[in-house]
C-alpha positions in Angstrom: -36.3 -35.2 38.3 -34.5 -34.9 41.4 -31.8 -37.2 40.3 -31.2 -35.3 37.6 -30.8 -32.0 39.3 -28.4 -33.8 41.2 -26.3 -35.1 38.3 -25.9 -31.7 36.7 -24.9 -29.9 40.1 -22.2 -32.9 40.4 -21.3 -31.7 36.5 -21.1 -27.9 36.8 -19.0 -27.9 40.0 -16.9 -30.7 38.8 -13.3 -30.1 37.4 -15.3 -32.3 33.9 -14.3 -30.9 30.7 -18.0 -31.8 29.5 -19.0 -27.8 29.9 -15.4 -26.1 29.3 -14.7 -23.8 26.7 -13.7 -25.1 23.4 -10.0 -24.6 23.0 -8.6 -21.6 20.6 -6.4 -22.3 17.6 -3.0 -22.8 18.4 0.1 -21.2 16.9 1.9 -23.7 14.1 4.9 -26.2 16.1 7.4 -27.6 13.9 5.8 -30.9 13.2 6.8 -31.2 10.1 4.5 -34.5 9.5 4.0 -35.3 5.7 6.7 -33.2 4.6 9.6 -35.2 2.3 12.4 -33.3 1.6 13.2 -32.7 -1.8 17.1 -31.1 -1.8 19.2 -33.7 -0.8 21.9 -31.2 0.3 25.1 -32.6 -1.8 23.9 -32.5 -5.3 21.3 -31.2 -7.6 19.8 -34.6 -8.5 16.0 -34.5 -9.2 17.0 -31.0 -10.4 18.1 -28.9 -13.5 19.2 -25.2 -14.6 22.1 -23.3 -16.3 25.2 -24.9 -14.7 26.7 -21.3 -15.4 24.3 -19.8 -12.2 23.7 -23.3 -10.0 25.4 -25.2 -8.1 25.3 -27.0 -4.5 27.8 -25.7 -1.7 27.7 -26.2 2.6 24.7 -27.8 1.9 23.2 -24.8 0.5 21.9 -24.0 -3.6 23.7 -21.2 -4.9 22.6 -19.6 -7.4 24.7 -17.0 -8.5 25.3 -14.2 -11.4 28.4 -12.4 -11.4 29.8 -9.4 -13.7 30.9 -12.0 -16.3 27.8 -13.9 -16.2 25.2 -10.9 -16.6 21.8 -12.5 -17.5 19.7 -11.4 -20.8 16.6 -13.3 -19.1 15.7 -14.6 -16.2 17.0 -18.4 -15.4 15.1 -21.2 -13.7 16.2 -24.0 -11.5 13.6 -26.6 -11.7 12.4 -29.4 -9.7 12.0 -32.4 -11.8 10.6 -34.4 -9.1 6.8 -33.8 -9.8 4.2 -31.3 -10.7 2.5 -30.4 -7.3 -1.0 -29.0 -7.5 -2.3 -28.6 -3.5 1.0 -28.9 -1.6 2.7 -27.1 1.1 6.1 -26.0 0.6 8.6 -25.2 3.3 12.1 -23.8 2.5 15.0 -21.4 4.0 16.2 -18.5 1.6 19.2 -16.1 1.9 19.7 -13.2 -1.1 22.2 -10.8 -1.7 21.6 -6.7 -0.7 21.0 -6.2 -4.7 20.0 -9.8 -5.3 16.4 -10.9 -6.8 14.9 -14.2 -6.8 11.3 -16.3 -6.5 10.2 -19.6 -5.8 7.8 -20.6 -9.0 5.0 -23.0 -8.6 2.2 -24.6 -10.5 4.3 -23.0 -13.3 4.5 -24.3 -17.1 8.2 -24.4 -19.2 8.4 -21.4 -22.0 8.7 -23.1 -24.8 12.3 -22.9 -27.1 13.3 -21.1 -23.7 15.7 -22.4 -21.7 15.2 -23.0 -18.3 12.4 -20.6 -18.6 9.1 -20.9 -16.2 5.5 -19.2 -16.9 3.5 -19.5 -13.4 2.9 -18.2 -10.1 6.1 -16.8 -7.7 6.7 -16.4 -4.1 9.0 -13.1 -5.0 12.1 -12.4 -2.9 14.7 -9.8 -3.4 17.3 -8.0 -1.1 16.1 -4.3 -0.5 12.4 -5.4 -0.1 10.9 -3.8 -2.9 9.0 -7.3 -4.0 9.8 -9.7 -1.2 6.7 -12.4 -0.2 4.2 -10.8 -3.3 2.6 -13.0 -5.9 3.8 -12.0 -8.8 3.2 -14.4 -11.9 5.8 -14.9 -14.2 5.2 -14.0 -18.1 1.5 -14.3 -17.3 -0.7 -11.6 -15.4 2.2 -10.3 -13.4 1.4 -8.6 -10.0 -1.3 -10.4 -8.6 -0.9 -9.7 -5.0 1.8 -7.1 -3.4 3.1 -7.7 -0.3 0.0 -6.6 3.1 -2.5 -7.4 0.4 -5.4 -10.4 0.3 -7.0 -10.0 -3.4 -8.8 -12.2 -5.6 -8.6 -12.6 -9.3 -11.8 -13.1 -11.5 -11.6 -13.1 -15.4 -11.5 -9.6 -17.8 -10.9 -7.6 -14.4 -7.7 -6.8 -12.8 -6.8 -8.2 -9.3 -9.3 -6.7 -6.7 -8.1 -5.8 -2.9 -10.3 -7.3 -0.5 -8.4 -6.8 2.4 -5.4 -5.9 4.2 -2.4 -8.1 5.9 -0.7 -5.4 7.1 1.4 -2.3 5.7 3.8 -3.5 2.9 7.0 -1.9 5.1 5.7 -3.1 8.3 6.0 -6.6 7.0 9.4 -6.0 5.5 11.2 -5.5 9.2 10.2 -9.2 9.5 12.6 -10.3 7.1 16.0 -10.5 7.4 18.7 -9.3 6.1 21.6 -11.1 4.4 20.6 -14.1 6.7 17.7 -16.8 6.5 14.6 -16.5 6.5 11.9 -19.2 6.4 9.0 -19.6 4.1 6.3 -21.3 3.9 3.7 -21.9 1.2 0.3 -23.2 1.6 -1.4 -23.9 -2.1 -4.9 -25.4 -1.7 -7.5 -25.3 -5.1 -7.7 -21.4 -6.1 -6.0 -20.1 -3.0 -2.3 -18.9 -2.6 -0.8 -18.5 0.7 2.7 -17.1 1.3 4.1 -16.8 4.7 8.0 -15.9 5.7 8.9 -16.2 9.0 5.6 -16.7 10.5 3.9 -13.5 9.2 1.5 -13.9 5.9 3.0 -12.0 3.3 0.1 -12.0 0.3 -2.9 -14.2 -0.3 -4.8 -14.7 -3.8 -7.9 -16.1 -4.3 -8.0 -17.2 -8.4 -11.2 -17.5 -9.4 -9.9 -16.7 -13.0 -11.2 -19.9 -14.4 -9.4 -19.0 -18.1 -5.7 -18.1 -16.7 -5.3 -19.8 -13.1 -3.2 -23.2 -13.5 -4.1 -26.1 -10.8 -0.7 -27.7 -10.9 2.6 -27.2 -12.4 6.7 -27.2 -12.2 8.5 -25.8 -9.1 11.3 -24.1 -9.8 14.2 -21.0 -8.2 15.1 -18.3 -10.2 18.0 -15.9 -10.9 17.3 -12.7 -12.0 18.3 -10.2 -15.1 20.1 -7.5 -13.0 23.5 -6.4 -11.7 25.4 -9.1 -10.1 23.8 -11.3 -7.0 23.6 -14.3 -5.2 20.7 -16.4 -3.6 20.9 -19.5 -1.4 18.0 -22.0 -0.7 18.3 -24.9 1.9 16.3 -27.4 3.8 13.3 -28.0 1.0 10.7 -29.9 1.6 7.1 -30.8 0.3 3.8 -31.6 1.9 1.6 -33.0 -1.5 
């Protein structure tokens, strides 16, 4: 017994990490193990849309409507590499004042359509109206707006269950005709979009008739007056 006392005094008033408190969770670094890039920067290989709106420039994809161009329907870039179901997606955007764009995911082609995507989208426009919402494409629509954490259960609407943060607050995060960063984290039902560090939406899809578990990714232009929208660095974490 005496020996024993003796070992723990040794213990607590030793600089031993056998007692110390369990370290918090860290903030992300920029490890960016596991992710493959999936833009090769010079060409659109491994992807396909409306030459008319896309093309690669600096390094950058431009897609880009002008007042000759005006769209009757929204038009998809897609990623022909793969259909993704969990993944993590990291990416840099830049949009026009006026301009409106998404990232689709886990997203099915509209069929005689052209370069049209049904699915879930990361939404991004330039007056931050719609920016980092979950907003699913000629399906359920708005499944999440920006501050909100809902969840989605069949026959009901999308149900708040909790707040991010107020839907301007998170706006001053983004920036302005300049990048930004996003990041998506897609993992069984749950939907998690993040730009620039701050969690923009989250859906939980427990709507076992209407959810999709993997799909197409894809960019979009929008119908709209004229605008442009840049996308760089993309890469993939499956």
């Amino acid at each position: 017994m005496k020996r024993t006392l003796i070992l723990l005094l040794l213990v607590l008033n030793s600089n031993t990490p056998v007692l110390a408190q369990a370290k918090f969770p860290q903030p992300i670094s920029a490890n960016e193990t596991g992710f493959n890039t999936i833009f090769n920067g010079v060409s659109l290989e491994n992807w396909e849309g409306d030459p008319t709106y896309w093309r690669v420039e600096e390094g950058q994809i431009i897609g880009e409507v002008t007042p000759e161009t005006i769209l009757k329907r929204n038009s998809f870039l897609i990623w022909r590499g793969g259909a993704p179901g969990d993944f993590e997606l990291k990416l840099e955007y830049k949009v026009s004042e006026g301009g409106n764009s998404g990232i689709n995911y886990r997203s099915v082609e509209v069929k005689d359509t052209p370069y049209a995507l049904k699915g879930y989208q990361c939404d991004i426009d330039g007056k931050g109206k719609w920016t980092g919402q979950n907003y699913e494409e000629r399906a359920r629509k708005f499944l999440a707006m920006r501050g909100q954490m809902t969840q989605l259960k069949t026959t009901m609407e999308p149900t708040v269950y909790g707040s991010l943060g107020d839907k301007d607050k998170l706006w001053e995060y983004i920036k302005k005709d300049d990048w930004n960063h996003v990041h998506l984290i897609v993992r069984g039902n749950t939907m998690i979009h993040i730009i620039n560090g701050h969690v923009m939406s989250v859906v939980i899809d427990n709507d076992i008739e209407n959810r999709t578990s993997k799909g197409l990714l894809g960019v979009q232009v929008h119908v709209g007056p004229p605008m442009t929208i840049a996308y760089k660095n993309i890469r993939i974490k499956a």
